[in-house]
N, C-alpha and C positions, 0 to 999 in steps of 0.2 A: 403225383401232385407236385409240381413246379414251386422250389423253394428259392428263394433271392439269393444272389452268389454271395459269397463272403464279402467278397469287396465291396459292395452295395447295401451290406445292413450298415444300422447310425451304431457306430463304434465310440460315437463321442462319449469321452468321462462324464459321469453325472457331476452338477454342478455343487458347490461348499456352500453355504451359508452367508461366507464373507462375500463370494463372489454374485451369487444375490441378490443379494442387499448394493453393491455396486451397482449391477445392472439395474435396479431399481433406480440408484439414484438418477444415472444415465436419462434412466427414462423419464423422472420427474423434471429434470433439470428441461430436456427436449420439448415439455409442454412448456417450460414458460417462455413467455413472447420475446421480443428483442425489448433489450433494460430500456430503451428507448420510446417503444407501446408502453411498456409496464411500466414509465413513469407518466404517462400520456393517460393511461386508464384510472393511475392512482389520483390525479388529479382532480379529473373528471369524479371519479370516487368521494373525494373528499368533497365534493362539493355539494354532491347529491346527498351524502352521509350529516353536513351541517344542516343542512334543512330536515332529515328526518327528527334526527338528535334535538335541533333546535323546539321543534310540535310538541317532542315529550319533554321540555324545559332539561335538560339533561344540566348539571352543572355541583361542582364541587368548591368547598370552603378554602380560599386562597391561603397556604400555608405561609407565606412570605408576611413581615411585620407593616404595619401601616404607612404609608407617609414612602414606599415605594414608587418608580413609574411603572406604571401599569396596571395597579393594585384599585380596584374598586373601592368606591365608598364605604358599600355594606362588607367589602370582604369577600365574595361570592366570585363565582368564575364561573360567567355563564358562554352556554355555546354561542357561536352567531353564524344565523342563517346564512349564506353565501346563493340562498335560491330566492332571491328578494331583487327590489330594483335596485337597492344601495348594492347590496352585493353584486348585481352584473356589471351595474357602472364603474366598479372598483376592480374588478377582475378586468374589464377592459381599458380601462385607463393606465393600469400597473403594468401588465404584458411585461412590458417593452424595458420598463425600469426592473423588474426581477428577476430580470438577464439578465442585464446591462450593472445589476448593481449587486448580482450572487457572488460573496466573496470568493469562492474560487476560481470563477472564471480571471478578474486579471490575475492575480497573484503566479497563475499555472503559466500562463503565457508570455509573461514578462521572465518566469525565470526559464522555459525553453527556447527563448532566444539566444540565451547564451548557450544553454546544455545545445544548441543544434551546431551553432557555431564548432563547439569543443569535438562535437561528433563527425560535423562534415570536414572538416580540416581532418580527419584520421586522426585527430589526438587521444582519445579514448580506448580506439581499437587498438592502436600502440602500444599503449600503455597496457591495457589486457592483457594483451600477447608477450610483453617484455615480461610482466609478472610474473605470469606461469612458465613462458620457456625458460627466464630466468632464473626460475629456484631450482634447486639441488635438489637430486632425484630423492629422497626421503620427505622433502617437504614439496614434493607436487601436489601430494593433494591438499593439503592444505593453502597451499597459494589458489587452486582450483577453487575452493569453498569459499577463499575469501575474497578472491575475486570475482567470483558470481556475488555477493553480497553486495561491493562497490559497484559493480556495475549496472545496478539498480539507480542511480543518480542519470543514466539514459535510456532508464527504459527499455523500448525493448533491443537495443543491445547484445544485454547477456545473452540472450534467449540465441539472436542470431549467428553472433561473432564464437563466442566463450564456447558452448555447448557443444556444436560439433566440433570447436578448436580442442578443445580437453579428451572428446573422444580419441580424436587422431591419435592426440600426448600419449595416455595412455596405452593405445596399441603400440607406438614406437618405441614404448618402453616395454613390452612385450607382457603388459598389463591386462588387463578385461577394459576393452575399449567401453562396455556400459557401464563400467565400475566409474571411469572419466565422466561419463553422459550422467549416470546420477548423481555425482559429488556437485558438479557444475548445477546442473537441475536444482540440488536441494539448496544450492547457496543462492541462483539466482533468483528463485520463485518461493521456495520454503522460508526462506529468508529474506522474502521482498522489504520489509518493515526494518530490518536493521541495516545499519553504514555509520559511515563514520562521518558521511557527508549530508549537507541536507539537502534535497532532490527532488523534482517536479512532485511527486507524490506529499513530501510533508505540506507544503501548501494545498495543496489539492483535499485533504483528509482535515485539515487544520479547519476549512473554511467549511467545511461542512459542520463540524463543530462546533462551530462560532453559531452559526445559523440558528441550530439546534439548541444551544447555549441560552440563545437570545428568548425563544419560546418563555423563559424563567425567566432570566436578567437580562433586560434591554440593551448594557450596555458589553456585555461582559467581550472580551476580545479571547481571541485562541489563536498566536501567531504560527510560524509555520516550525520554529526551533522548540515548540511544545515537548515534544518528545526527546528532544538531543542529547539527551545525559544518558538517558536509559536505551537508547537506541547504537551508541558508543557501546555500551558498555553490551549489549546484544550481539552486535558484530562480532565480538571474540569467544562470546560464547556458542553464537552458532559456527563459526569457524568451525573449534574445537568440536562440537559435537557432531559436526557431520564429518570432520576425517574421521574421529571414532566410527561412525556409522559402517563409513564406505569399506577402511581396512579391517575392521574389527566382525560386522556381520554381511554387508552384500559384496565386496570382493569375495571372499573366501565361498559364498552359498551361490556365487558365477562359477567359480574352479575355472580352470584353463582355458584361455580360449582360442576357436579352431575357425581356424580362416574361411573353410568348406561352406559356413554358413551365411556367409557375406553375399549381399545384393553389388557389389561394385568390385572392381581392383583395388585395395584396396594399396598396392605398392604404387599408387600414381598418387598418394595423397600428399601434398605439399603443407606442411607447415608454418609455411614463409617467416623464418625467422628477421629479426627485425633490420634494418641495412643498416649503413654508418650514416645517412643522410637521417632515417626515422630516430636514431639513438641523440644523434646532435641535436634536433628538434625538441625530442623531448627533453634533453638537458637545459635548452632555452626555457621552454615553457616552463619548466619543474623550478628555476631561477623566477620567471614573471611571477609564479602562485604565491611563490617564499614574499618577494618583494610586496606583494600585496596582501598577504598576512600580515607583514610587518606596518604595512600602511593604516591597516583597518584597527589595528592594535592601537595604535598611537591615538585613535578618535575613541577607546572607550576603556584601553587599560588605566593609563593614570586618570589622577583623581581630577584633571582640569580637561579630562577628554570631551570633544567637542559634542558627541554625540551619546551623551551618558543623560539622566533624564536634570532636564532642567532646572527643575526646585529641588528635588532630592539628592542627586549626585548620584543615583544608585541607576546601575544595570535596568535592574527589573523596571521598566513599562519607557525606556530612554527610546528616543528614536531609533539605537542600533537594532534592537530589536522588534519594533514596528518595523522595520525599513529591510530586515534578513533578505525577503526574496530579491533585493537589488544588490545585496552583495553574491547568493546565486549567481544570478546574474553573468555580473561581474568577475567571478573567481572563476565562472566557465569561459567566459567570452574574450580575457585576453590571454591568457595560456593558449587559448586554441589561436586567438591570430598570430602566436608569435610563432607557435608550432606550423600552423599553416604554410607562416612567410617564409620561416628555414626549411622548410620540406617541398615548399615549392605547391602547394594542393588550395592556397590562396592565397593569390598574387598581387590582388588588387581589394578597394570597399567594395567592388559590384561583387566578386567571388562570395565575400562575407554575405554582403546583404542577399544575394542567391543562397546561402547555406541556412539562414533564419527564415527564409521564405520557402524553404523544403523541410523546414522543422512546423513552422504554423499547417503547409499542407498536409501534413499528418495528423492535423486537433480538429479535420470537420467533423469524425463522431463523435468527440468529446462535446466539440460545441452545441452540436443540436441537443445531445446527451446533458447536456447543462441548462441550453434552454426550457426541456421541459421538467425535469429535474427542481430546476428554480420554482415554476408553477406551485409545484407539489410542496414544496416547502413554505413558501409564501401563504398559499390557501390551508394549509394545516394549523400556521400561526395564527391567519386571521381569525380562524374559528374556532381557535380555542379548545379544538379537541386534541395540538398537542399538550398544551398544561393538564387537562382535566385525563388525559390517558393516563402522563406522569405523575399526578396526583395519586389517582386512583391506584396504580402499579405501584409505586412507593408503600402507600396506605397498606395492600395487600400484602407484601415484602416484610412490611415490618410486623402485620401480623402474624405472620409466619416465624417469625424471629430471624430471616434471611438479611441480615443488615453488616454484618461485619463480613471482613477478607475472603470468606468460602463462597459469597456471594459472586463473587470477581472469577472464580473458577466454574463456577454455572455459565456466568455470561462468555468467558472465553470457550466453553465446550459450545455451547450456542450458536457464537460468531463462527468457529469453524464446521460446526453444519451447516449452517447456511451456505457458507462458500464453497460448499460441495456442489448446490444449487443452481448459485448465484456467483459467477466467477469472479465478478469487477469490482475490486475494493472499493471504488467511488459512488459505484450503483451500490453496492449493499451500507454501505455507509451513509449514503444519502436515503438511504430505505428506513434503516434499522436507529440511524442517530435521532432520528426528531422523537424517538420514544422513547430511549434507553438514556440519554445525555438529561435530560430533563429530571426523570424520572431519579437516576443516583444521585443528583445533585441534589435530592429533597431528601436522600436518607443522608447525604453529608460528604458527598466525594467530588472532587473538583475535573470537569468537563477534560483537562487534558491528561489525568490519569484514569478515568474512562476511554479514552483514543489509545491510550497505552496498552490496554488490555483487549480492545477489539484488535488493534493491529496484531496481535498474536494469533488469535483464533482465524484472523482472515490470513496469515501469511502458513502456517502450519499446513492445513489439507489443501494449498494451492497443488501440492506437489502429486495428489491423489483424485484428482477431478476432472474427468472428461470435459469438463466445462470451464474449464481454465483457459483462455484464447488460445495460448501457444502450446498446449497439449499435441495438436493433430502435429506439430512442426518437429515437437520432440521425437515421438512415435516414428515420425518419418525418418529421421538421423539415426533413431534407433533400427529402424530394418534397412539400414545398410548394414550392418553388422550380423543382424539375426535376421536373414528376410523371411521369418517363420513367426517373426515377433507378435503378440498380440494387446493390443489395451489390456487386458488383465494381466500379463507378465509385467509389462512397463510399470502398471499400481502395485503389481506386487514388491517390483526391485526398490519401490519408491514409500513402499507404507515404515519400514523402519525408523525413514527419516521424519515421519510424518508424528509419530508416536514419540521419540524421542523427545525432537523438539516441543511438541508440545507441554510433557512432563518437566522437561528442561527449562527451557522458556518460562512457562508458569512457576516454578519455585525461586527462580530470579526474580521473576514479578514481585509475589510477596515477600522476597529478601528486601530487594529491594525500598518498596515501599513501605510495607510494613513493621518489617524488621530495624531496619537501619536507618529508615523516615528519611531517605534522601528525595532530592526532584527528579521529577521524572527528564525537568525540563529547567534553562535558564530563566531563574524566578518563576518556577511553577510553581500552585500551593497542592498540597495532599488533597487537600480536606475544602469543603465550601460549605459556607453556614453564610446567614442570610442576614446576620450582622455585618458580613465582610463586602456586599454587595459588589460587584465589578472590579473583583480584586484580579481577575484571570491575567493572564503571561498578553 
């Protein structure tokens, strides 16, 4: 009887539990549609959902005190049909305006004008690369970690430039080239949420917010600096915890590593260190930012600053801060010309205006992704089944007794399943905020200290998701060095960091906020009570 040769039985290791449970998620992530259907269907959803809702009077007791805008006579919060004549004539009359008037779309694109500017001019990747070849071999990786964090104010960037530049680093230091590849990794993607700077993302997240916000309080505002205090202060802690991470558990559990393994030569790799033309340039630039810090100062430090709020004198609600994504802007957009003009990379306005128009060609999927994005958000308000979900979820919540600080650590373990999912902070944020932002501001938390706490949960398991856009890109960088590599090696070199930060990150959170009752944000408040109505940043 004829038995299969050795080398033709399945030898493969039976699979872990953890590993499972990943390919699991793999696979659930793979059913759902492109964020772009899945906001297209949810739309459609809501609308056929108001009219069922509507037949069974579906409706809850407005918690908000009388003499609000919005607030019915009797008090009641009822659905409204959206499968009615009023409702299709309103749905087709609006289109056009809940695009055209969804707070993130300008805010994002006014401020990647300049971020494209600062990009195309090579001022960015410059600076990248001065940083890391720059430090002193003991703090490589830490300049790696914390340069993957800044480099998050361009997107994608880190991912491109950083990631296989830190591999290389590493191997010339005769380090574990994926020891470089995950430190970079965890700071640019694990660490999307924190910097020091504020970057297409905080308007982008902000405005979702607001949106969400609005469902409750008409007026309330969520500007894009919501986060900036505690996003500062994130930056040096995930710093620090991902060189612990890299030196302390996934260098040492890589051990040596052996060139045999390598997809490429790896002695042809150039690190192009930075020339005397790139080093001048950025000394220019790094003079224009200082010059205009100090300019932007002078309109809101002293007390007769031009741009401080009008009848108050105070910070909080002045036009500097309605107005942040134009100093964005701004603080990208002349660094990078001055760096451009001494480097020679833009020479002329046409150069410029070419570098902003190869930065908007990069936002057609966001746009459409906004467009119907908008839809969904707009038709959820008008029906009322966002208040009446937040109502009811609250209601339920405090039955529970789920209303103080432990509540914030459910929702962040939440937001980071999801994003095992759901990779796009903008798509899960514009999913998950018309129901969660509502909903904590009735047990008494204010709109941008909920953005605080999803940002965590969404930036944490980016590092561990095959459904993170620039997953396949990393993977690929990684099997030049192991071309044996597999997606569960790469989550595996990457779950430390994952775990970490998240315990990390979350006990900052309630230090933070709970402990030491600081903002999250310039003039943020903790807490929202419905005496304070449109008190938001």
């Amino acid at each position: 009887m004829a038995t299969t040769p050795p080398q033709q039985q399945d030898t493969q290791p039976p699979q872990g539990w953890f590993t499972r449970f990943l390919n699991t998620v793999e696979w659930l992530g793979n059913l759902l549609p492109h964020p772009v259907t899945l906001f297209a269907c949810f739309a459609v959803a809501i609308v056929l959902l108001s009219g069922i809702a509507a037949w069974f009077g579906l409706s809850v007791v407005d918690p908000r005190p009388e003499g609000i805008p919005g607030r019915s006579a009797d008090g009641v919060i009822r659905v409204v049909s959206l499968v009615t004549v009023d409702g299709l004539q309103r749905i087709v009359s609006s289109l056009v305006t809940n695009f055209t008037g969804f707070p993130p779309l300008g805010v994002v694109l006014v401020a990647l004008l300049g971020v494209s500017i600062a990009e195309h001019s090579g001022l960015i990747g410059a600076a990248m690369r001065g940083l890391v070849l720059g430090a002193a071999p003991r703090m490589v990786t830490v300049a790696v970690v914390f340069t993957g964090i800044v480099s998050n104010t361009a997107s994608e960037l880190g991912y491109v430039v950083l990631i296989p530049l830190a591999a290389a680093i590493f191997h010339s230091l005769g380090r574990h080239p994926l020891a470089g590849l995950a430190a970079a990794f965890a700071g640019v993607s694990g660490g999307y949420s924190a910097n020091l700077f504020i970057g297409t993302v905080d308007p982008l997240l902000a405005g979702f917010t607001e949106a969400a916000a609005r469902l409750l309080d008409p007026a309330y505002t969520v500007g894009p600096e919501a986060n900036w205090f505690y996003m500062i202060a994130s930056t040096f802690l995930i710093t620090t915890l991902g060189a612990i991470v890299t030196e302390k558990i996934v260098e040492p559990k890589l051990g040596a590593y052996n060139d045999s393994g390598a997809s490429v030569d790896l002695d042809t790799q150039n690190l192009q260190p930075l020339s005397a033309l790139e080093r001048r340039a950025l000394k220019g630039a790094g003079l224009a930012f200082i010059g205009l810090l100090a300019l932007i100062a002078l309109t809101v430090v002293p007390d007769w600053g031009v741009l401080r709020h009008p009848v108050t004198g105070a910070v909080a609600g002045s036009p500097f801060l309605k107005g942040v994504v134009v100093y964005i802007f701004v603080t990208f957009a002349i660094p990078g010309l001055v760096y451009g003009r001494i480097a020679g990379t833009l020479r002329n306005d046409r150069d410029a205006i070419d570098a902003m128009a190869k930065g908007m060609s990069s936002m057609g999927l966001y746009i459409v992704l906004v467009f119907f994005a908008a839809q969904f958000v707009a038709f959820f308000g008008w029906s009322n089944l966002g208040a009446i979900f937040a109502v009811k979820g609250a209601t339920f919540l405090q039955e529970l007794g789920l209303t103080g600080p432990l509540l914030f650590l459910l929702f962040i373990a939440m937001c980071g399943f999801v994003n095992l999912m759901l990779g796009s902070a903008s798509a899960q944020w514009a999913i998950t905020a018309p129901i969660f932002v509502p909903m904590l501001m009735i047990i008494g938390y204010s709109p941008e200290v909920i953005q605080a706490a999803y940002r965590i949960g969404d930036s944490v398991t980016n590092v561990i998701t095959p459904m993170m856009s620039y997953f396949g890109l990393i993977l690929a960088v990684a099997c030049r060095y192991e071309k044996q590599l597999g997606i569960g090696t790469l989550i595996a070199i990457m779950l430390p960091y994952s775990m970490v930060f998240f315990i990390g990150w979350s006990l900052l959170f309630f230090l933070w906020v709970f402990v030491l009752g600081l903002p999250v944000g310039p003039g943020t408040p903790t807490y929202y009570s419905f005496d304070g109505l449109s008190a938001g940043g």
